[in-house]
C-alpha positions in Angstrom: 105.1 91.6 97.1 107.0 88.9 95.5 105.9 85.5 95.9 108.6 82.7 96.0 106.7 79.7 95.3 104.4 79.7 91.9 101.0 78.6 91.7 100.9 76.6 88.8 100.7 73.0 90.0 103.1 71.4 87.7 105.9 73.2 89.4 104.9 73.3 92.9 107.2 72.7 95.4 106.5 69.1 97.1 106.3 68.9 100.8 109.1 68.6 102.7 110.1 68.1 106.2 111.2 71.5 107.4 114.9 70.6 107.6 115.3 69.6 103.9 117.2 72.1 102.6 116.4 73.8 99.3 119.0 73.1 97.4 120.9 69.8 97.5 123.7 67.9 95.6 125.1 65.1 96.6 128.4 63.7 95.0 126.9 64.9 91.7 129.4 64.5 89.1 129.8 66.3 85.5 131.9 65.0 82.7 131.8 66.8 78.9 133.4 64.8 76.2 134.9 66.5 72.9 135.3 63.8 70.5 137.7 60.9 72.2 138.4 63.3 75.1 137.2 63.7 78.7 137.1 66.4 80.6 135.7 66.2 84.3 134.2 69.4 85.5 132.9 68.4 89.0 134.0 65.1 91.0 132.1 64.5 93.2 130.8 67.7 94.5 128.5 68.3 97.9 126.4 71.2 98.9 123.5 72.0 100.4 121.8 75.4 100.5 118.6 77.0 102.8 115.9 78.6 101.8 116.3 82.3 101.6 120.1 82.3 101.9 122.6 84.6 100.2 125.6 83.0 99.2 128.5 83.3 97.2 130.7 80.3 94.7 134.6 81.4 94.4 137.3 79.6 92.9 139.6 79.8 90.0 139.0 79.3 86.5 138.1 75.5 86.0 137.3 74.7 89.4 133.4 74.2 88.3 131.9 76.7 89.8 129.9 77.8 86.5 129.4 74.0 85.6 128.0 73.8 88.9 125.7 77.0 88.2 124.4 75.9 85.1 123.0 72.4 86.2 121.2 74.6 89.3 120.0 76.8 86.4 118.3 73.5 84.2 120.9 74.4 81.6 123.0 71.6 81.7 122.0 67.9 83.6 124.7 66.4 85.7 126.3 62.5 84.6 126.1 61.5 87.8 124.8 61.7 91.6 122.1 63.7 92.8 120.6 67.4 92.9 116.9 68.8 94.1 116.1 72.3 94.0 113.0 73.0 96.4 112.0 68.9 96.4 112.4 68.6 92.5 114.6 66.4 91.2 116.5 68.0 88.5 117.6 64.4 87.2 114.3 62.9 86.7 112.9 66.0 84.8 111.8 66.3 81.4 112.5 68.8 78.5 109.3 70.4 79.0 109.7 70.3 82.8 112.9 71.7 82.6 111.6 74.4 80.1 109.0 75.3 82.6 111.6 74.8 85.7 113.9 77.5 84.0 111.4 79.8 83.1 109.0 79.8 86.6 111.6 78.8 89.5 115.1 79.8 88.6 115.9 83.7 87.4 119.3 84.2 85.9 122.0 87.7 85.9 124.4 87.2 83.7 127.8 89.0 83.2 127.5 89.4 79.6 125.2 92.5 78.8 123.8 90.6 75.7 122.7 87.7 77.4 120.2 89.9 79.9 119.0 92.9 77.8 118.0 93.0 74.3 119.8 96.5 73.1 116.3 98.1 71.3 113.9 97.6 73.8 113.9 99.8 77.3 114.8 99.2 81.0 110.9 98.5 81.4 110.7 96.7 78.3 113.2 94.5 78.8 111.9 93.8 82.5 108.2 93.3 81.1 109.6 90.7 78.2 109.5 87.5 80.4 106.6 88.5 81.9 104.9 88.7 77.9 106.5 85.3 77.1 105.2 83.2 79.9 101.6 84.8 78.7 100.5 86.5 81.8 100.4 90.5 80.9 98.4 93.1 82.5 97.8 96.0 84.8 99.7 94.2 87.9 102.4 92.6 86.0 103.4 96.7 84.4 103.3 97.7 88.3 105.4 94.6 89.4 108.0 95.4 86.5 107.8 99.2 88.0 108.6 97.8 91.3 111.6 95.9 90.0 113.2 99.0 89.1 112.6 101.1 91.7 113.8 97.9 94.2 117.4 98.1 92.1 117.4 102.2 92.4 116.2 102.8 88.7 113.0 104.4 88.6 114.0 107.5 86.9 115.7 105.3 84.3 112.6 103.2 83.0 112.6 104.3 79.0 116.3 104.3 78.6 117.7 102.0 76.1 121.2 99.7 76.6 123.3 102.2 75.0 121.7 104.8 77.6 122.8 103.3 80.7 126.0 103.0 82.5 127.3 99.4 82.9 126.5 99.4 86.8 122.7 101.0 85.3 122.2 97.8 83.0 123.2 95.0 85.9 120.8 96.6 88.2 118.3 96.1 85.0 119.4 92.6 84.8 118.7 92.1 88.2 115.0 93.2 88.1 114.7 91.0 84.9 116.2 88.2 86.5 113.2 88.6 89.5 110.2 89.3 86.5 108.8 86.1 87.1 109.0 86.0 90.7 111.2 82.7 91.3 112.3 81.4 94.3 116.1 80.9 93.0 118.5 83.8 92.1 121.5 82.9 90.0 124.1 85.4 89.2 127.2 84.5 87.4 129.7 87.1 87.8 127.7 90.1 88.3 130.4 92.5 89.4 132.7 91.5 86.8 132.6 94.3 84.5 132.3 97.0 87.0 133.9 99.3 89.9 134.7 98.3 93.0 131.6 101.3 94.0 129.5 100.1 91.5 130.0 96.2 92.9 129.2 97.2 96.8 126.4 98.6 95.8 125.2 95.5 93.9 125.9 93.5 96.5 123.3 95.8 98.5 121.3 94.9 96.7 121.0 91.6 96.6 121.2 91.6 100.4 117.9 94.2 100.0 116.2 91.6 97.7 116.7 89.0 99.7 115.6 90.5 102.6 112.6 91.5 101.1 111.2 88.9 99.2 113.0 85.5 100.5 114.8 85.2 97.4 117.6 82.6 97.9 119.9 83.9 95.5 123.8 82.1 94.8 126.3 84.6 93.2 129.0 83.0 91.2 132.4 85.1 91.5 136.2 86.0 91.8 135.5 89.7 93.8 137.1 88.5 96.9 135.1 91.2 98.5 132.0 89.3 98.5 132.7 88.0 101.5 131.5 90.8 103.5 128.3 90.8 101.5 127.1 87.6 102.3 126.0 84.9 104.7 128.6 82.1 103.3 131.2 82.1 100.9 131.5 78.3 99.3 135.3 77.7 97.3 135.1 75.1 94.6 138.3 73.3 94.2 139.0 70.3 91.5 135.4 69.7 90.8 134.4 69.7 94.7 133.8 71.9 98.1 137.0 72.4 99.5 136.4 75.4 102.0 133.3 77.1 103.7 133.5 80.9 105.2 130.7 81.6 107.5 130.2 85.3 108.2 129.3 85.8 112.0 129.9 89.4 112.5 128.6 92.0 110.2 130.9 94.6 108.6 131.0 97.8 106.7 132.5 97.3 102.8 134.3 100.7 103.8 136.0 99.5 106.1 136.9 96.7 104.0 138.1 98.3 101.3 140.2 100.5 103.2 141.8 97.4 104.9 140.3 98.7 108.7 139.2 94.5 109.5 140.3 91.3 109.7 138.6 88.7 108.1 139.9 86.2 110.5 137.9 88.6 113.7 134.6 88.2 111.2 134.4 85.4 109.7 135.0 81.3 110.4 136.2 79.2 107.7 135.6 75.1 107.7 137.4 72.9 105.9 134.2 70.6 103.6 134.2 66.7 104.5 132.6 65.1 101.7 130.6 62.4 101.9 133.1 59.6 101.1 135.3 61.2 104.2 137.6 63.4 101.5 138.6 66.6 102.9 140.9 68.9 100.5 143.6 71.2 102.7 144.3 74.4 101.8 147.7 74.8 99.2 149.6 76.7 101.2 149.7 74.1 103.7 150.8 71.4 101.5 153.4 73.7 100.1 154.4 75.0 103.6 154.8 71.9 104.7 156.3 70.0 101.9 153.6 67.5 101.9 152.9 65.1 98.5 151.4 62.6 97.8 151.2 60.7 101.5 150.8 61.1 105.2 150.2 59.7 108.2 147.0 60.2 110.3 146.9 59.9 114.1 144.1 60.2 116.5 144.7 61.7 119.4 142.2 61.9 122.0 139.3 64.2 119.9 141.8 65.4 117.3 143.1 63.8 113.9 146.6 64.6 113.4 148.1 64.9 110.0 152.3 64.7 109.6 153.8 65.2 106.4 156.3 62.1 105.2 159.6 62.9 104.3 161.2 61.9 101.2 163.1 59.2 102.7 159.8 57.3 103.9 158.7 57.9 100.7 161.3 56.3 99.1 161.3 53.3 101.5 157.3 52.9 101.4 157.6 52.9 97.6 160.8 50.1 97.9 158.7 48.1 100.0 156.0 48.2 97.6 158.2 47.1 94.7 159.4 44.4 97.0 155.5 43.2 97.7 154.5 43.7 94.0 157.6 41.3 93.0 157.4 38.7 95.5 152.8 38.2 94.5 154.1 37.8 91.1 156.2 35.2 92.0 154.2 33.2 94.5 156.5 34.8 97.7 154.9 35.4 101.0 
């Protein structure tokens, strides 16, 4: 049975009150500089995320959805705000706390076959290698590795090297090495990516399966829009920060997905994310629809807050008025 917390007391989690929720970031902010320039990968950025839940990051290229993955992972530290996995503060850690964090709480599945299997060992090998590095090796660790393989469907395929298995084969593999050392955390960054649509449903499965079973709060990283019947929340990155939640409420068959038989808008309830500082991001396709810029104007209305784009005449006329104002400080006018 796998265990989600380790014993070893330097990485136990803290207690906590039992609304804290496993994972949280608060306007944590990530900026890489390349010689004199700056590039900001998150801005801002809020989340939270319960123990034992299976969820999925989407968005486009740059949006910071990997950058976001990587700090949860202990591969990269944030330049600003704040981020706890299980109580510990992933800011305050040290290199060897971090080594330890990375290798005991957090398991990773990557896309990139390279980066989860080494090529000359096999499917049992490769499962048993964390196990060997962190020094614990024995009778139970060769059954748990077993049991990681026949948990992703790959029991008959334990002394098959890389080259022997089918792409779908060596994710599943991944998978079980990502859960070797039992952690509490599942990260996988685009693990359908390089297979079938068949292939992808049934990894999806299987995370599902694994977090049923063992409690395993696992966050996929991905563009397969068909996550969303997979799992319990679907989080867009936009710009560095939340811009949309998708809460599934009604469970559905990937078939019937796939063959176009549902509506998402019958299964599923997508928010809007208010971020801490009271910034809300609204979808695209209503700015463009509505021809709205750079302004508006807010009303409240009984319980509501009503939006109205400004035409470009207001615009025009805010921005003369502005002129007028910035002219008439300089000169000492009131």
């Amino acid at each position: 049975m796998l265990q989600t917390e380790t014993t070893t007391p330097a990485v136990r989690t803290p207690t906590a009150a039992a609304e804290e929720p496993f994972i949280f970031c608060e306007n944590l902010v990530k900026i890489y500089k390349v010689a004199d320039l700056e590039a900001v990968a998150l801005q801002g950025l809020d989340l939270q995320i319960q123990r034992g839940e299976l969820m999925a990051i989407i968005g486009n290229s740059g949006s910071g959805k990997s950058t976001l993955l990587n700090i949860l992972g202990g591969l990269d530290r944030p330049s600003a705000g704040r981020v706890t996995v299980g109580g510990r503060d992933l800011l305050k850690m040290s290199e060897a706390q971090l080594v330890r964090y990375k290798r005991e709480v957090v398991g990773f599945v990557w896309q990139q076959t390279a980066r989860n299997m080494l090529p000359y060992l096999t499917a049992i090998e490769n499962v048993e290698l964390p196990l060997v590095i962190s020094g614990r090796f024995g009778r139970a660790e060769r059954l748990w590795a077993r049991e990681l393989l026949e948990v992703v469907g790959l029991a008959d395929r334990t002394r098959h090297k890389l080259s022997e298995l089918s792409g779908g084969e060596q994710q599943r593999v991944a998978i079980a090495i990502g859960l070797a050392n039992r952690p509490p955390l599942l990260l996988a960054d685009e693990p359908t990516g390089s297979v079938d649509t068949r292939t992808a449903a049934t990894i999806f499965d299987m995370f599902r399966q694994i977090r049923d079973q063992y409690g395993t709060t696992i966050i996929i990283v991905t563009h397969d829009p068909k996550v969303m019947s997979k799992v319990d929340r679907v989080v867009a990155i936009r710009d560095g920060k939340t811009s949309t939640e998708t809460i599934r409420r009604v469970a559905i068959d990937m078939a019937d997905f796939a063959h176009g038989n549902i509506v998402l808008g019958e299964t599923h309830d997508e928010f809007v994310v208010l971020d801490g500082a009271g910034r809300l991001q609204i979808p695209r396709e209503y700015l463009e629809k509505l021809s709205i810029r750079k302004k508006v104007r807010l009303e409240l209305e009984g319980d509501q807050i009503i939006i109205r784009s400004v035409s470009s005449e207001e615009e025009q006329e805010a921005a003369s008025d502005e002129e007028k104002d910035t002219r008439h400080r300089r000169w000492g006018f009131r």
